[in-house]
N, C-alpha and C positions, 0 to 999 in steps of 0.2 A: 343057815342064813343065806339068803340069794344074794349076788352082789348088789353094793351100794356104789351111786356115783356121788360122790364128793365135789364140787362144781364150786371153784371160790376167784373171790376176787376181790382188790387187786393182790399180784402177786409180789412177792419179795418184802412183805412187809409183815404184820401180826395177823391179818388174816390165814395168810400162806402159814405161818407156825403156830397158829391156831389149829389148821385144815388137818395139818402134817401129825400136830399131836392126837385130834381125835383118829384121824386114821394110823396110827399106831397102835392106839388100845383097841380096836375092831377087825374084824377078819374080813377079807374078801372087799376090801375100798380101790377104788379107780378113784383118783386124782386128777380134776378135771380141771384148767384155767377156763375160767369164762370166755376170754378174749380169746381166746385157741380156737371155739366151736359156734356150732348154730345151735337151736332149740333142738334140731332133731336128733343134739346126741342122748338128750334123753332117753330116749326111745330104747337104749340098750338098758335100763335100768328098771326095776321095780320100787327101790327105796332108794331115793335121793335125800343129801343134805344141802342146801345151801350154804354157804357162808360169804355175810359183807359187811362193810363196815362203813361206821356213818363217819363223813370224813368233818362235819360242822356246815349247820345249814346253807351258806354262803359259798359251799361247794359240792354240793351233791344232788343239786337241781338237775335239771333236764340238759341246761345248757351249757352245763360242764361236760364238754367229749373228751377227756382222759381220763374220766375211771372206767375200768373193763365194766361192772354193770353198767352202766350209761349207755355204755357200744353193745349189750347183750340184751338190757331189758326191751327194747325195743322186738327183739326175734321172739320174745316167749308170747307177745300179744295173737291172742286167737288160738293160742294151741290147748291142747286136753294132755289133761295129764291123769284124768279119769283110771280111776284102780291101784295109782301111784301111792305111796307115801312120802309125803314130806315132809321133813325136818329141815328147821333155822337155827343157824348162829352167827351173832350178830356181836361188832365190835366198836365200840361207842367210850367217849371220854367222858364220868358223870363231872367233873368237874368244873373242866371249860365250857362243855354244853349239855350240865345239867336239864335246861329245858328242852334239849333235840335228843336225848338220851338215847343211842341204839335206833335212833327213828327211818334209817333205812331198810331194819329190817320188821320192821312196821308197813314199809309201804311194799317192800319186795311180800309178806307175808297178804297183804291185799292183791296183789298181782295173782299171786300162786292160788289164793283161793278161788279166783275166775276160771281157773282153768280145768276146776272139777277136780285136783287132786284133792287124798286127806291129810290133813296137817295136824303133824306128831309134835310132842314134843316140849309145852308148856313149861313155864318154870314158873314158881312162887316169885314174888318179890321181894320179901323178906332178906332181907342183907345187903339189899341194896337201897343207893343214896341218891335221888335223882329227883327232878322237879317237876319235870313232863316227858312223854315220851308214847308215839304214835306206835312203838309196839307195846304197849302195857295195854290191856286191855279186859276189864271185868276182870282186874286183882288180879291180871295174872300177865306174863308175859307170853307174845305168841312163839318164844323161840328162844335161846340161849344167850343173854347177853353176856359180855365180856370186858373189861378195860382192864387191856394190858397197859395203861400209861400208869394206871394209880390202884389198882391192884390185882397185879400179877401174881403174886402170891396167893391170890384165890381161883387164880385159872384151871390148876390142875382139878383142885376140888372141885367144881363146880361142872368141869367135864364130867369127869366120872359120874357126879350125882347126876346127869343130863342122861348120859349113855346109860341107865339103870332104867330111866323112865323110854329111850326110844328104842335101844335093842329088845327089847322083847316084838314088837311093833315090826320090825325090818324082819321075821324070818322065813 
């Protein structure tokens, strides 16, 4: 497997031990903060994950500048990522914001696909509880959703079954 960069944000929070646990089950991960780099530390990688998390619609607009994608998705505008593969996970509350469910990584998954990369990494929706959400898309999700507020006890599992479908994909 050729290295993956791991690129998450914000840090110190469920995304970061989200990041932390998939790149512990995976060999060869760099550990990247968003807020640390420009777009072009891609460039060192063949297989990227993202990881972010939708904070509730009322704060993850554009004109919120404190979350690290806010201050990063701006640098990935215009670049290729042509030949790359990518994979999303995404952390989202279905409860509070059943209708914005994971929806950042809906719009970060819209982003990436401009960019000519190929986006790994699907998950069924099945087991999960939610009302709308901007990454669900033709029955399926474009990337790993998560909620570590109301069940965290599905995280581990839901890794794993994630990493079955994009490790073969990354090697």
């Amino acid at each position: 497997m050729t290295k993956i960069g791991l690129f998450y944000g914000p840090e110190e929070g469920n995304v970061e031990k989200v990041a932390k646990l998939i790149a512990g089950k995976l060999k060869n991960v760099d550990l990247v903060k968003v807020k640390d780099v420009d777009a072009d530390a891609f460039d060192a990688y063949e297989n990227i994950i993202l990881g972010i998390s939708t904070l509730g619609k009322h704060t993850w607009s554009s004109d919120n500048t404190g979350n690290d994608w806010d201050q990063f998705l701006p640098k990935m505008k215009g670049i290729s990522l042509k030949g790359k593969k990518v994979a999303i996970f995404g952390l989202g509350d279905h409860v509070a914001y059943a209708d914005f469910f994971v929806d950042a990584m809906g719009e970060l998954f819209e982003l990436v696909k401009e960019t000519g990369a190929t986006l790994i990494g699907e998950v069924s929706g099945e087991g999960y509880e939610f009302n709308e959400s901007r990454a669900f898309i033709d029955g399926k999700f474009v990337g790993l959703p998560i909620d570590e507020d109301f069940e965290e006890e599905l995280t581990e599992e839901r890794i794993d079954n994630w990493l079955k479908i994009i490790e073969p994909e990354m090697i």
